[in-house]
C-alpha positions in Angstrom: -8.8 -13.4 25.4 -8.5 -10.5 23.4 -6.7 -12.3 19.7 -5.3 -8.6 18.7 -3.0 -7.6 21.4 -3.2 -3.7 19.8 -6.7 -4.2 21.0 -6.1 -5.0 24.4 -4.0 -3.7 27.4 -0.3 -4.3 28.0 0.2 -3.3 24.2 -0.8 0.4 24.3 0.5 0.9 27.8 3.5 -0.2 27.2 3.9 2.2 24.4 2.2 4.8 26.6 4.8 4.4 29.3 7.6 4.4 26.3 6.7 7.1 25.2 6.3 9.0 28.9 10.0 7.9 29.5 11.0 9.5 26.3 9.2 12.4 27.1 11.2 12.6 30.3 14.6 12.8 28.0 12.9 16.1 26.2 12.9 20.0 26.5 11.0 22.1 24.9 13.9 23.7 23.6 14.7 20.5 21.5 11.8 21.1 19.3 12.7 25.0 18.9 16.0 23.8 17.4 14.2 21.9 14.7 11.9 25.1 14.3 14.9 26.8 13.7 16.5 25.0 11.0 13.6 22.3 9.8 15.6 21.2 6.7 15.9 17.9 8.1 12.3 18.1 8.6 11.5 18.8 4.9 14.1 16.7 3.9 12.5 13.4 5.8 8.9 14.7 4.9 9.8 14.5 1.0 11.5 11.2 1.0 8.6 9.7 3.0 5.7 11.1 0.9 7.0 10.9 -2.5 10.4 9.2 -3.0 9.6 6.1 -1.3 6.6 5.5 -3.0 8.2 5.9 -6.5 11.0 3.5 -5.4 8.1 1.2 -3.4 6.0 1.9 -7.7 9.6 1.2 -9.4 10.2 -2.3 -7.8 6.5 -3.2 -8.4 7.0 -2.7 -11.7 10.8 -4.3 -12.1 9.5 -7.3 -10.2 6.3 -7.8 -12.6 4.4 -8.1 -9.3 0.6 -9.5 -9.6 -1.7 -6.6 -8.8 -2.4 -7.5 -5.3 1.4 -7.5 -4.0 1.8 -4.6 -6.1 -0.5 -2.9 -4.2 0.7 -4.0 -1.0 4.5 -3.2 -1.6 3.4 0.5 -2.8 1.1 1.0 0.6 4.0 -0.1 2.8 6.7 2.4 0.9 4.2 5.1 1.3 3.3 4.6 5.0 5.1 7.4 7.0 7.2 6.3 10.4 5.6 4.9 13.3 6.3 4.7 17.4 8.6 2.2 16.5 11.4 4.7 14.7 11.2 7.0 17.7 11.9 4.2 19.9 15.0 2.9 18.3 16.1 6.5 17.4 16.1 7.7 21.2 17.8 4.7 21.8 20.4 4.8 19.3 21.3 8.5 20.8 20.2 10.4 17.7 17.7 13.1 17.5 14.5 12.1 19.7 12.8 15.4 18.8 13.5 15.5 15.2 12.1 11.8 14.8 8.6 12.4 16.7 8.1 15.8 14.7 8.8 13.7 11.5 6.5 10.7 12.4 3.7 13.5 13.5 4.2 15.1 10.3 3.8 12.6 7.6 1.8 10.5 9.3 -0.9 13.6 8.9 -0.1 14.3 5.2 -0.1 10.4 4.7 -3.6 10.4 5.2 -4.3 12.3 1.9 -1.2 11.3 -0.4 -1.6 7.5 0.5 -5.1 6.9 -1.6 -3.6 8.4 -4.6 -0.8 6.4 -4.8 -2.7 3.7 -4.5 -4.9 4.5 -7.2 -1.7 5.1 -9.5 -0.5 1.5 -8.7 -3.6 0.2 -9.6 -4.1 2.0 -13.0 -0.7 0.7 -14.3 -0.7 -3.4 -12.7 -4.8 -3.6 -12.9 -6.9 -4.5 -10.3 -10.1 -3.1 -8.7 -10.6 -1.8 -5.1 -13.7 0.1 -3.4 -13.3 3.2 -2.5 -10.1 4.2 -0.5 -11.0 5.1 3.1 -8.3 5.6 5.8 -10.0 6.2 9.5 -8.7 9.7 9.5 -10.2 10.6 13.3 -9.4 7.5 15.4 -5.8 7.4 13.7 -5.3 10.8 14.7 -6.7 10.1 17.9 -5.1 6.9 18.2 -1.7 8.3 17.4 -2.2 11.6 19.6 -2.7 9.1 22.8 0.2 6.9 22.3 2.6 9.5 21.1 2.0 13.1 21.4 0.0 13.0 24.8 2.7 10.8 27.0 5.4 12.7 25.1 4.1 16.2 26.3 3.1 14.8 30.1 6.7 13.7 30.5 8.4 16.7 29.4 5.7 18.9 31.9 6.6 16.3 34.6 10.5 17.3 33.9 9.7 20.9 33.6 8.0 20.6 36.8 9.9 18.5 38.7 13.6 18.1 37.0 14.9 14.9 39.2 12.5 12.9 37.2 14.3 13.0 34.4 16.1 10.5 36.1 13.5 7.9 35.5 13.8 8.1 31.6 15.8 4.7 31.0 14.2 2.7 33.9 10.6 3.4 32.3 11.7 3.2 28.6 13.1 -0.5 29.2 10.0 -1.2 31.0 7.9 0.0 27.9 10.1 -1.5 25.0 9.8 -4.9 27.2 6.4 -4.7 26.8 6.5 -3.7 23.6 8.9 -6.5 22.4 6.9 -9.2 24.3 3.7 -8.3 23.1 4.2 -8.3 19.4 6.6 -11.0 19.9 3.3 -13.2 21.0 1.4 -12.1 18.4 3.7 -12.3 15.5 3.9 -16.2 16.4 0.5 -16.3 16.7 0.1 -15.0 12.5 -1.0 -17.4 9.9 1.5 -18.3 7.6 1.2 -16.1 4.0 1.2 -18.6 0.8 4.5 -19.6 0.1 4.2 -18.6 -3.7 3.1 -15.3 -3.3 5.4 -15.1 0.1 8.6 -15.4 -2.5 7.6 -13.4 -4.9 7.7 -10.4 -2.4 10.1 -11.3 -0.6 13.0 -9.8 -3.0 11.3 -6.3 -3.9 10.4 -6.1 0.3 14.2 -6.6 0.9 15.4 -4.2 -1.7 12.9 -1.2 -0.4 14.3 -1.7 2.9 17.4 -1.3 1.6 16.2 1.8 -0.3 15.1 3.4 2.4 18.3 3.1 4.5 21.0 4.7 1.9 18.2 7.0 0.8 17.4 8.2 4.3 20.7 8.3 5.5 22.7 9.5 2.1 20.7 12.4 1.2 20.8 14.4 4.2 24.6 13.7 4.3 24.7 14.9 0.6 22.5 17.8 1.8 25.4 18.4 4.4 23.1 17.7 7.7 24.3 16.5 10.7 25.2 12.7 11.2 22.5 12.7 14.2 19.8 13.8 11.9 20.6 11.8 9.3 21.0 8.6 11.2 17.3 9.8 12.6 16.0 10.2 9.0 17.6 6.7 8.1 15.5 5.2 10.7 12.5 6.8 10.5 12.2 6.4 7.0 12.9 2.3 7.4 11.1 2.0 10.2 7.4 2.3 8.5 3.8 2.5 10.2 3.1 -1.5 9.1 -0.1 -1.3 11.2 -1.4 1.8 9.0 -0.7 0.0 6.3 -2.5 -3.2 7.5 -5.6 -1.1 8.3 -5.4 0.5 4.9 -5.2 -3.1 3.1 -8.2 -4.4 5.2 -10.0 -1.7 4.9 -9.9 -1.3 1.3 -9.3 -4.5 0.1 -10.8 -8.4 0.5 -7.9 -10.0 -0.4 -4.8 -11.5 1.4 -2.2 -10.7 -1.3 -1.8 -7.0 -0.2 -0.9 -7.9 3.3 2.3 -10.1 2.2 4.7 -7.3 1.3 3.5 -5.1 4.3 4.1 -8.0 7.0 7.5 -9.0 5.4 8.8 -5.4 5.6 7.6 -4.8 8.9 9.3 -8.3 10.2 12.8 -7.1 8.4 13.1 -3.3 9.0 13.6 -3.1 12.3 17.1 -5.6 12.4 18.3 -3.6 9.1 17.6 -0.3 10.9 19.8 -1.6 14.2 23.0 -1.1 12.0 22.4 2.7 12.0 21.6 2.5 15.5 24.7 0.8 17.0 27.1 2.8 14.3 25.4 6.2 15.8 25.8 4.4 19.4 29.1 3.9 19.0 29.7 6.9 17.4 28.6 9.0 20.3 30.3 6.7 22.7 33.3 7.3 21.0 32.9 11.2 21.1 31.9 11.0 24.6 35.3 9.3 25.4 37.5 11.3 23.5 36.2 14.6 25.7 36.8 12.8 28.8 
């Protein structure tokens, strides 16, 4: 048996046939909308690629983290959204479109900006690492497969044959079933991190969740976008890449500190981030009723 369920089957099909039923919900005419006005685009983009890193380089530093969880917690603030945030934002009602063209987008400039700020945290907190090395093709073409290509099939399938667009919930439960289960097994299946360095993390991981909520939320609010876009930039922007970041620590480091921060934020993000989802569900359900 295959120990790394990303490795194996029901993982990546599940998210492939998420992803197809999400594509089923879309027109192309969503994405020319964000064309149209992209500063929610920019907006998201910024905060990803250098706010949250300063706040992820700021708590490093408050907390007096060793160099190792420093590391880590900087990593995880600067990873860009994953699959997970367009799940939850097509299911909390917001802007499906807007969070795929954001996770595309800094996922692609994170590849660049993440080994510098890693090399910043490093020449303030200390510490030694080879040379920084993110596996630019099969991330692209890892993320291409599980996002962009299902994504595009199901809107072609709707352009070409608009009744399907009827399957779009049946096949999106099936896929964040899969989903769900599948990590579920492996995340009890994970070694337990050291307790010491486990609490020392714990409190700076909590707080850049936090961050990234009010910041992702608040500022396109203050910027006077749309509550849909900025519940969408609220979740994308909690809802990290965690498995970037994991192939980033392993890949550059030979250590087990750097992982702790990463795997705590990843295990937290996603129940913070439900409170914007069921306030925009509620939301919507609320306008829907008072039109009826």
């Amino acid at each position: 048996m295959n120990e790394d369920p990303l490795g194996g089957f029901v993982l990546p099909l599940s998210m492939f046939i998420l992803m197809f039923g999400m594509g089923l919900a879309l027109t192309p005419g969503d994405f020319r909308r964000i064309a149209r006005v992209p500063g929610p685009v920019i907006t998201g983009t910024l905060i990803q690629l250098i706010v949250m890193p300063v706040a992820g380089f700021a708590l490093a530093l408050a907390f007096e983290l060793p160099a190792m969880l420093a590391v880590g917690l900087v990593i995880v603030a600067a990873c860009p959204g994953g699959m997970a945030s367009n799940v939850m934002v097509h299911f909390g009602r917001a802007n499906t479109a807007l969070s795929i063209t954001l996770t595309a987008t800094a996922t692609t400039a994170t590849l660049l900006t993440m080994p510098l700020w890693i090399r910043a945290i490093l020449s303030v907190v200390g510490g030694e690492a080879s040379e920084v090395e993110v596996p630019l093709l099969s991330t692209a073409v890892e993320l291409g497969g599980l996002t962009v290509l299902p994504v595009a099939l199901g809107m072609a399938l709707r352009h070409t044959r608009p009744s399907a667009a009827a399957w779009e919930a049946r096949l999106t439960r099936i896929g964040l079933l899969g989903v769900v289960g599948t990590l579920g097994f492996a995340g009890m299946q994970r070694p337990d991190p050291p307790i010491a360095e486990f609490w020392l993390s714990f409190p700076p991981a909590m707080l850049l969740i936090a961050v990234s909520l009010v910041l992702g939320f608040g500022v396109p609010r203050l910027l006077r976008q749309s509550i849909e876009d900025a519940v969408t930039l609220g979740v994308e922007i909690c809802l990290k890449n965690g498995l970037l970041g994991l192939v980033v620590v392993s890949g550059t480091f030979h250590a087990l500190e750097p992982n702790i921060p990463v795997l705590i934020y990843t295990t937290f993000m996603a129940p913070l981030a439900m409170v914007l989802v069921i306030y925009n569900r509620i939301r919507v359900r609320g306008a829907r009723a008072a039109q009826i």
